[in-house]
C-alpha positions, 0 to 999 in steps of 0.5 A: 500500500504505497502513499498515493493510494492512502491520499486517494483513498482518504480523499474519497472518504472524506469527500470534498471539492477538488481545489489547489491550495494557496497560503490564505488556506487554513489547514489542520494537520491529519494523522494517517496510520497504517496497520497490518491484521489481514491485511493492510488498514489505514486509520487516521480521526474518521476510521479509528478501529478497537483492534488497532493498537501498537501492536498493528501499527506498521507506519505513520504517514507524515505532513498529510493535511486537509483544507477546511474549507474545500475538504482537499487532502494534501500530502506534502512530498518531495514532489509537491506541485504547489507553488512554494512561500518565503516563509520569517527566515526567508526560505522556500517552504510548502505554503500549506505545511511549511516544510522545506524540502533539501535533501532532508525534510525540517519544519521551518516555521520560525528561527526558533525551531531551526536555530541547532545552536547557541553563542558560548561564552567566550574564553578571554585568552589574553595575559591573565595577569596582565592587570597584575603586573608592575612596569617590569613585567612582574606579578604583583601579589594581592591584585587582580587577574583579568578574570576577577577585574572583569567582574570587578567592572560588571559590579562598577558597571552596575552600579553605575547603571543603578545610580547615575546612568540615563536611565536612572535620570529618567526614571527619578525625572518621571517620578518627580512629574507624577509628583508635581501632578499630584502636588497641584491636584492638592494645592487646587483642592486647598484652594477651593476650599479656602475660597469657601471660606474667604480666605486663600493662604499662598505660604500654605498652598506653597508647602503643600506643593513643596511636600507633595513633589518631593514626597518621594525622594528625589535622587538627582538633586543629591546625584553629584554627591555619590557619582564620584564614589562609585569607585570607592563603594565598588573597591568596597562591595566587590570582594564579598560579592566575589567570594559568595559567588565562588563559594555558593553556586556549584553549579551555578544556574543564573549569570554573574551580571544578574547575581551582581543586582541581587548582591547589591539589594541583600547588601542593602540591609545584610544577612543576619543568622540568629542574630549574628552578621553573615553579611554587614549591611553596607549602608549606602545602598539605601540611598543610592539604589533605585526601588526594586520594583522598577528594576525592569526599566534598568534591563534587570527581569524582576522575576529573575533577579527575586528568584537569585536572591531567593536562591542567595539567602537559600543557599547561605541556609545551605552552606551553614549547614555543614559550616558555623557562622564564624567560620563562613564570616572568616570566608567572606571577611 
């Protein structure tokens, strides 16, 4: 029972009118089988018998499609005679299946399902201590290789972003004009009250305004006084950002640059284990880091970065485990 013969006998089954299909046509795919018991039986949604099971199976029949609205059956072959579409990746597809046909049939429908490969991450084989050597060559002790100065950077590089960047800017401008919206909402309903009574005081209609714009701290007036200290604070964070990233997460299932973020909020009030400091509170986070739920305007996803932190406090929980909290703080100090 070759193929043809099945396609003929399902389209006299099922009926319909003859019609070549173009790309406007909506289709569904048919499940066609083939089963042996005396002989050769074809079973697909209308033909379903009780007999059939794995045991009869043979073959399967594949890219078989029908026309919903002429009922034409289509088998997409090798041979196929309808005229092939461009499909998102600019390949030559059958309009009605989407398969493409070169040497070996894959469905393309999308970059998605025919990307095989991703980008790896890209070994840096420069000097490794190449930030670790004085004028003559020789490595100094007590600096960086190039791999913990490129984390080094990722943690300036974040903080940068998070407190002095475009971004950030923007974000504490829009702040301050819903701000000011609400603070002339206010000073209007004052003023319609005053005028009941006869009265409008403007040093109270001033101090309304005034409280209601900077109800919520605005960073960019006090910017300037933290931006040249990014260096510092960076110098000061980065080793314990470093040492809980070696010795946490084996193997580690999130990336450096989303790890960094989280640090940078847990550090914001420390992590404390009955009672004792794990990791101290750097308590200049507080001022200078943005609200954590608007970290999405910043590139961060909110949901990744809670799920790091999440998986921080978790496995500090882990560790104290088999270690006491002294000897995990001699780690990390």
């Amino acid at each position: 029972m070759d193929d043809s013969f099945i396609i003929s006998h399902l389209q006299q089954k099922i009926g319909g009118t003859r019609h070549i299909c173009t790309k406007d046509c909506v289709t569904r795919p048919l499940r066609v089988h083939v089963h042996e018991k005396d002989g050769e039986h074809i079973r697909w949604a209308g033909n379903n018998q009780p007999w059939m099971n794995k045991s009869t199976f043979k073959r399967s029949l594949k890219y078989v499609f029908v026309c919903q609205s002429s009922r034409t059956v289509h088998h997409c072959t090798r041979e196929c005679t309808l005229e092939p579409v461009p499909n998102n990746d600019h390949t030559l597809v059958c309009p009605v299946s989407g398969v493409q046909w070169d040497n070996e049939t894959e469905v393309v429908r999308s970059w998605k399902l025919t990307s095989k490969c991703v980008p790896c991450i890209v070994s840096d084989k420069r000097d490794p201590n190449m930030y670790s050597r004085d004028v003559d060559g020789n490595v100094i002790s007590d600096t960086l290789n190039i791999k913990d100065e490129s984390c080094k950077r990722t943690v300036h590089k974040i903080l940068r972003l998070l407190v002095c960047s475009q971004q950030r800017k923007a974000h504490e401008l829009e702040k301050f004009r819903i701000g000011k919206q609400n603070a002339l909402k206010q000073v209007n309903r004052y003023v319609k009250y005053s005028k009941k009574n006869g009265f409008v005081n403007a040093c109270t209609a001033m101090n309304i305004y005034t409280t209601e714009c900077f109800r919520r701290p605005n960073f960019v007036r006090i910017m300037s006084i933290y931006e040249p200290k990014l260096e510092k604070y960076t110098s000061d964070i980065y080793p314990i950002i470093m040492r809980l990233w070696k010795i946490m997460f084996k193997p580690r299932v999130f990336t450096f640059d989303i790890f960094v973020p989280a640090m940078l909020y847990i550090m914001q009030r420390g992590i404390r284990v009955n009672e004792e400091e794990v990791v101290e509170p750097y308590d200049v986070l507080e001022i200078i880091l943005p609200d954590a739920n608007v970290l999405d305007e910043f590139g961060i996803i909110k949901s990744t970065f809670t799920q790091t932190k999440n998986a921080i406090r978790a496995s500090v929980r882990n560790i104290l485990e088999s270690m006491s909290v002294e000897d995990l703080k001699k780690k990390l100090h």
